[in-house]
C-alpha positions as a Python dict, from the first residue, in 0.01 Angstrom:
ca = {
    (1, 'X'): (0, 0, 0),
    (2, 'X'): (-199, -220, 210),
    (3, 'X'): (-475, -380, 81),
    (4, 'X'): (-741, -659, 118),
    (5, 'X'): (-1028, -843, -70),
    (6, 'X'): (-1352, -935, 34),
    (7, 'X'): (-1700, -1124, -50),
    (8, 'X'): (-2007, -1004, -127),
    (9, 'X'): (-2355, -1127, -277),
    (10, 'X'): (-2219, -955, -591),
    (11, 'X'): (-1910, -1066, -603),
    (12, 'X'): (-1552, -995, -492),
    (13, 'X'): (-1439, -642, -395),
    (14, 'X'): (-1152, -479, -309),
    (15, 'X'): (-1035, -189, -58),
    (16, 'X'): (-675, -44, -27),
    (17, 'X'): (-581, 243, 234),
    (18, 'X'): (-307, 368, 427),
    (19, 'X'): (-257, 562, 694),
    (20, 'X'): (-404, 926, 574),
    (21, 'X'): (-755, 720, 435),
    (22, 'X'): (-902, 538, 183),
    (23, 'X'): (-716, 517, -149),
    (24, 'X'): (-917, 303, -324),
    (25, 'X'): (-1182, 93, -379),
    (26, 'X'): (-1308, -173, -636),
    (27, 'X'): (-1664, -263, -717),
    (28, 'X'): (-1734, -684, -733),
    (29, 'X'): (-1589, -880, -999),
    (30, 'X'): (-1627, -1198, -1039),
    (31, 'X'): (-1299, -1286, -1216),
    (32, 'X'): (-1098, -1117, -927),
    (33, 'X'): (-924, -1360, -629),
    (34, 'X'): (-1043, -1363, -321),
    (35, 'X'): (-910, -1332, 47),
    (36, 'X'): (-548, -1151, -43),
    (37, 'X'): (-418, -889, 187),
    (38, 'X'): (-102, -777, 205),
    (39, 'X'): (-149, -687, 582),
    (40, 'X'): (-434, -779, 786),
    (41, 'X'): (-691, -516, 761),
    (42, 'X'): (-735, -268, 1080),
    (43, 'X'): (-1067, -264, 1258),
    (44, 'X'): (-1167, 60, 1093),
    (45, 'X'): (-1115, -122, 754),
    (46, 'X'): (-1297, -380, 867),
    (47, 'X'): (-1585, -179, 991),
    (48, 'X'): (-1598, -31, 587),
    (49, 'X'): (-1603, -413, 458),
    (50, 'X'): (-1908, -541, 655),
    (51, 'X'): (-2043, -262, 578),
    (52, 'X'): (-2002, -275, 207),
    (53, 'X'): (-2113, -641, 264),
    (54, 'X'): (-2458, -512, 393),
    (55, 'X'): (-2514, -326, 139),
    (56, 'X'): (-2510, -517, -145),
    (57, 'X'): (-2684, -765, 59),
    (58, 'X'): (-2978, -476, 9),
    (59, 'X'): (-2939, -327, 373),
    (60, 'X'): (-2876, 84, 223),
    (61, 'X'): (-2558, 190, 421),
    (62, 'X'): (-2401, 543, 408),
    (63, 'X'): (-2045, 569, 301),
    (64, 'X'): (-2024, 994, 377),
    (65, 'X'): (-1834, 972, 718),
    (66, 'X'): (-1533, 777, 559),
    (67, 'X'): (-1184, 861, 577),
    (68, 'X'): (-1107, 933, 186),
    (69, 'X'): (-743, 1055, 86),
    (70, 'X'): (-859, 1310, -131),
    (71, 'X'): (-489, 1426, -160),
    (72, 'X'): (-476, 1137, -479),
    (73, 'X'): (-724, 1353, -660),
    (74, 'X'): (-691, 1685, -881),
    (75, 'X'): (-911, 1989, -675),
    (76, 'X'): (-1186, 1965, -922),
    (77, 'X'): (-1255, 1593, -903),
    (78, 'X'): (-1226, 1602, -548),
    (79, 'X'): (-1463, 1877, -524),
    (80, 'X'): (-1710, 1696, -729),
    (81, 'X'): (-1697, 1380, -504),
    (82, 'X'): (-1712, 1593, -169),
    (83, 'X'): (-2038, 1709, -326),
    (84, 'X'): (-2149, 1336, -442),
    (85, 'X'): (-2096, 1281, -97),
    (86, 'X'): (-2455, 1487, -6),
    (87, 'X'): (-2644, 1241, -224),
    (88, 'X'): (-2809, 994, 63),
    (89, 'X'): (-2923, 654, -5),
    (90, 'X'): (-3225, 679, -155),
    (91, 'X'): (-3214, 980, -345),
    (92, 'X'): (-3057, 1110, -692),
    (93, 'X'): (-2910, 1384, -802),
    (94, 'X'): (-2860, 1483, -1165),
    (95, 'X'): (-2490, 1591, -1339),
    (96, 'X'): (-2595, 1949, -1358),
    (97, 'X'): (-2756, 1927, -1005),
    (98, 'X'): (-2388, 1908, -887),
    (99, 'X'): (-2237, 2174, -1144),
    (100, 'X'): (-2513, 2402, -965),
    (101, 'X'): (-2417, 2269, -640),
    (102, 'X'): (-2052, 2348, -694),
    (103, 'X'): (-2109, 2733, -835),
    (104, 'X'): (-2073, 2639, -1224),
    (105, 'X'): (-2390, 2665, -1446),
    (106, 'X'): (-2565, 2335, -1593),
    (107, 'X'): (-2351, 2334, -1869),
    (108, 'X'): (-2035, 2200, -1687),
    (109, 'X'): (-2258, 1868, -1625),
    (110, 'X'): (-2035, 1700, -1891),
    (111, 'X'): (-1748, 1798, -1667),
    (112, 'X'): (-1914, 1662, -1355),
    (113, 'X'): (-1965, 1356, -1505),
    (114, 'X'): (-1597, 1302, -1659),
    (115, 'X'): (-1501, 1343, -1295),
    (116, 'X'): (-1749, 1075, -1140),
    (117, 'X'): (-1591, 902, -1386),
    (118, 'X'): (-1218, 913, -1242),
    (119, 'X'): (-1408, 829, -897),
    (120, 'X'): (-1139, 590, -723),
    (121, 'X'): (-1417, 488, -432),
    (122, 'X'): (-1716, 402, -640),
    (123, 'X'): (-2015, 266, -475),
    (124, 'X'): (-1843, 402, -115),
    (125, 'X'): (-1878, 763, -298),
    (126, 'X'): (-2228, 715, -483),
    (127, 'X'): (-2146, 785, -864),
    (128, 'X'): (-2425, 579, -893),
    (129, 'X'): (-2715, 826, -777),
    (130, 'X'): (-2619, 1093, -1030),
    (131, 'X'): (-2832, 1082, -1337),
    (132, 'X'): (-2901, 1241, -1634),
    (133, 'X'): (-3124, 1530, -1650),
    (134, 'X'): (-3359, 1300, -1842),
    (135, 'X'): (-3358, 1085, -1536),
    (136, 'X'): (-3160, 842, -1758),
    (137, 'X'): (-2902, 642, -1622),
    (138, 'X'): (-2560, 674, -1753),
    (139, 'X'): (-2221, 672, -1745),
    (140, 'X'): (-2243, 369, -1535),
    (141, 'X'): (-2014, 64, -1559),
    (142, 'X'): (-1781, -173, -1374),
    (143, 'X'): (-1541, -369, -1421),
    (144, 'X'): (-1451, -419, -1778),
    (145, 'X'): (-1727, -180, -1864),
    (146, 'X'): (-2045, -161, -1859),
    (147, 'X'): (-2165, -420, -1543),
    (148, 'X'): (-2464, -597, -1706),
    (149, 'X'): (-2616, -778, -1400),
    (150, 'X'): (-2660, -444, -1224),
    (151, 'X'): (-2875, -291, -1563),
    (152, 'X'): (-3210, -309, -1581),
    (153, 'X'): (-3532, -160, -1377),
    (154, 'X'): (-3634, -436, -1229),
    (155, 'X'): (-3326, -622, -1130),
    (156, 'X'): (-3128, -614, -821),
    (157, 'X'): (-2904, -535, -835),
    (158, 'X'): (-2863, -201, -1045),
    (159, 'X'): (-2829, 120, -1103),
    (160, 'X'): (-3192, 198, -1008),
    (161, 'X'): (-3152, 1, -680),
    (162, 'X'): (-2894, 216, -562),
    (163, 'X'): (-2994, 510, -694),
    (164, 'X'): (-3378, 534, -682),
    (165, 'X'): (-3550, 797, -972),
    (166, 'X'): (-3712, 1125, -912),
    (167, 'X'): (-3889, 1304, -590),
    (168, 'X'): (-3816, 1549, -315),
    (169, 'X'): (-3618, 1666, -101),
    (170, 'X'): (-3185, 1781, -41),
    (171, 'X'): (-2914, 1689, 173),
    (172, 'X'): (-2612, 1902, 255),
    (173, 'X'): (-2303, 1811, 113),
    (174, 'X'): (-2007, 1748, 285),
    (175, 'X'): (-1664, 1795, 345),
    (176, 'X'): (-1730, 2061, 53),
    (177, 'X'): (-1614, 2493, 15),
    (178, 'X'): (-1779, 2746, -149),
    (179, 'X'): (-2063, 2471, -253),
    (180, 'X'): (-2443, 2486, -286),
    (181, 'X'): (-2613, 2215, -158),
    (182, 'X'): (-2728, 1974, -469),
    (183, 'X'): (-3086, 1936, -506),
    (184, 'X'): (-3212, 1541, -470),
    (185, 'X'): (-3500, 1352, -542),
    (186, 'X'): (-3615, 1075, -379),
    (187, 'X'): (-3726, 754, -505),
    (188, 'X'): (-4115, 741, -600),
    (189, 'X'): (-4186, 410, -765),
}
């Protein structure tokens, strides 16, 4: 499967697709080689990796409108990222925010979250704006667990930074059936 690596301000990431979509994605590590690619990446690949590049250079991008293979995922996980997909830069959305949003009552939130946690396109699909209904964060890690220069409230970057805390507001999911639109707050300092 082709695939290439990249660098970012964080770190080095990695992207993989094929000809049906994305198929993976891997968030910066610093331990992982740069500049292999097993083919040289189209421009539409390209087009993903600046972008990724912006935004961990702090320039908020939107990942929604990308090609994902959701044919690698079980119906339920991929139903669960399709919604994830509704969360915009800048807002959050909580685990039972998206068990709502999907038809299931709060209580499947633990559910919701063991499928953010399969997520193969992390940061491109924002596990990172869902929350607890504390307005915790959690369940977040990277590689080798949990990422600690991304931790903290007033670091960039982490969790917080790309997933600002409570407010207003709701986008539309998409690419999502028989789902409710999960509610969203946006960031109030």
């Amino acid at each position: 499967m082709p695939h290439a690596t990249f660098t970012t301000p964080l770190g080095t990431c990695a992207i993989a697709w094929h000809d049906a979509g994305l198929t993976r994605f891997l968030l910066p590590d610093p331990e992982r080689p740069t500049g292999t690619a097993v083919v040289e990446p189209p421009a539409w690949i390209s087009q993903i990796i600046e972008s990724v590049q912006r935004h961990l250079a702090g320039d908020p991008q939107d990942f929604a409108q990308l090609p994902y293979d959701f044919t690698r995922v079980p119906d339920f996980v991929r139903s669960v990222l399709q919604a994830t997909l509704g969360i915009k830069p800048g807002r959050t959305a909580t685990y039972g925010d998206l068990a709502e949003a999907l038809g299931l009552t709060a209580a499947a939130a633990r559910a919701v979250g063991s499928a953010l946690g399969t997520n193969p396109w992390p940061l491109l699909i924002p596990c990172h704006r869902v929350i607890a209904a504390s307005g915790g964060m959690t369940g977040f890690s990277g590689p080798g667990g949990d990422f600690l220069p991304w931790k903290g409230p007033n670091c960039w970057p982490n969790k917080a930074s790309f997933l600002p805390r409570r407010g207003g507001g709701s986008e539309s999911p998409r690419n999502t059936r028989n789902t409710r639109k999960p509610k969203t707050r946006r960031h109030t300092p």
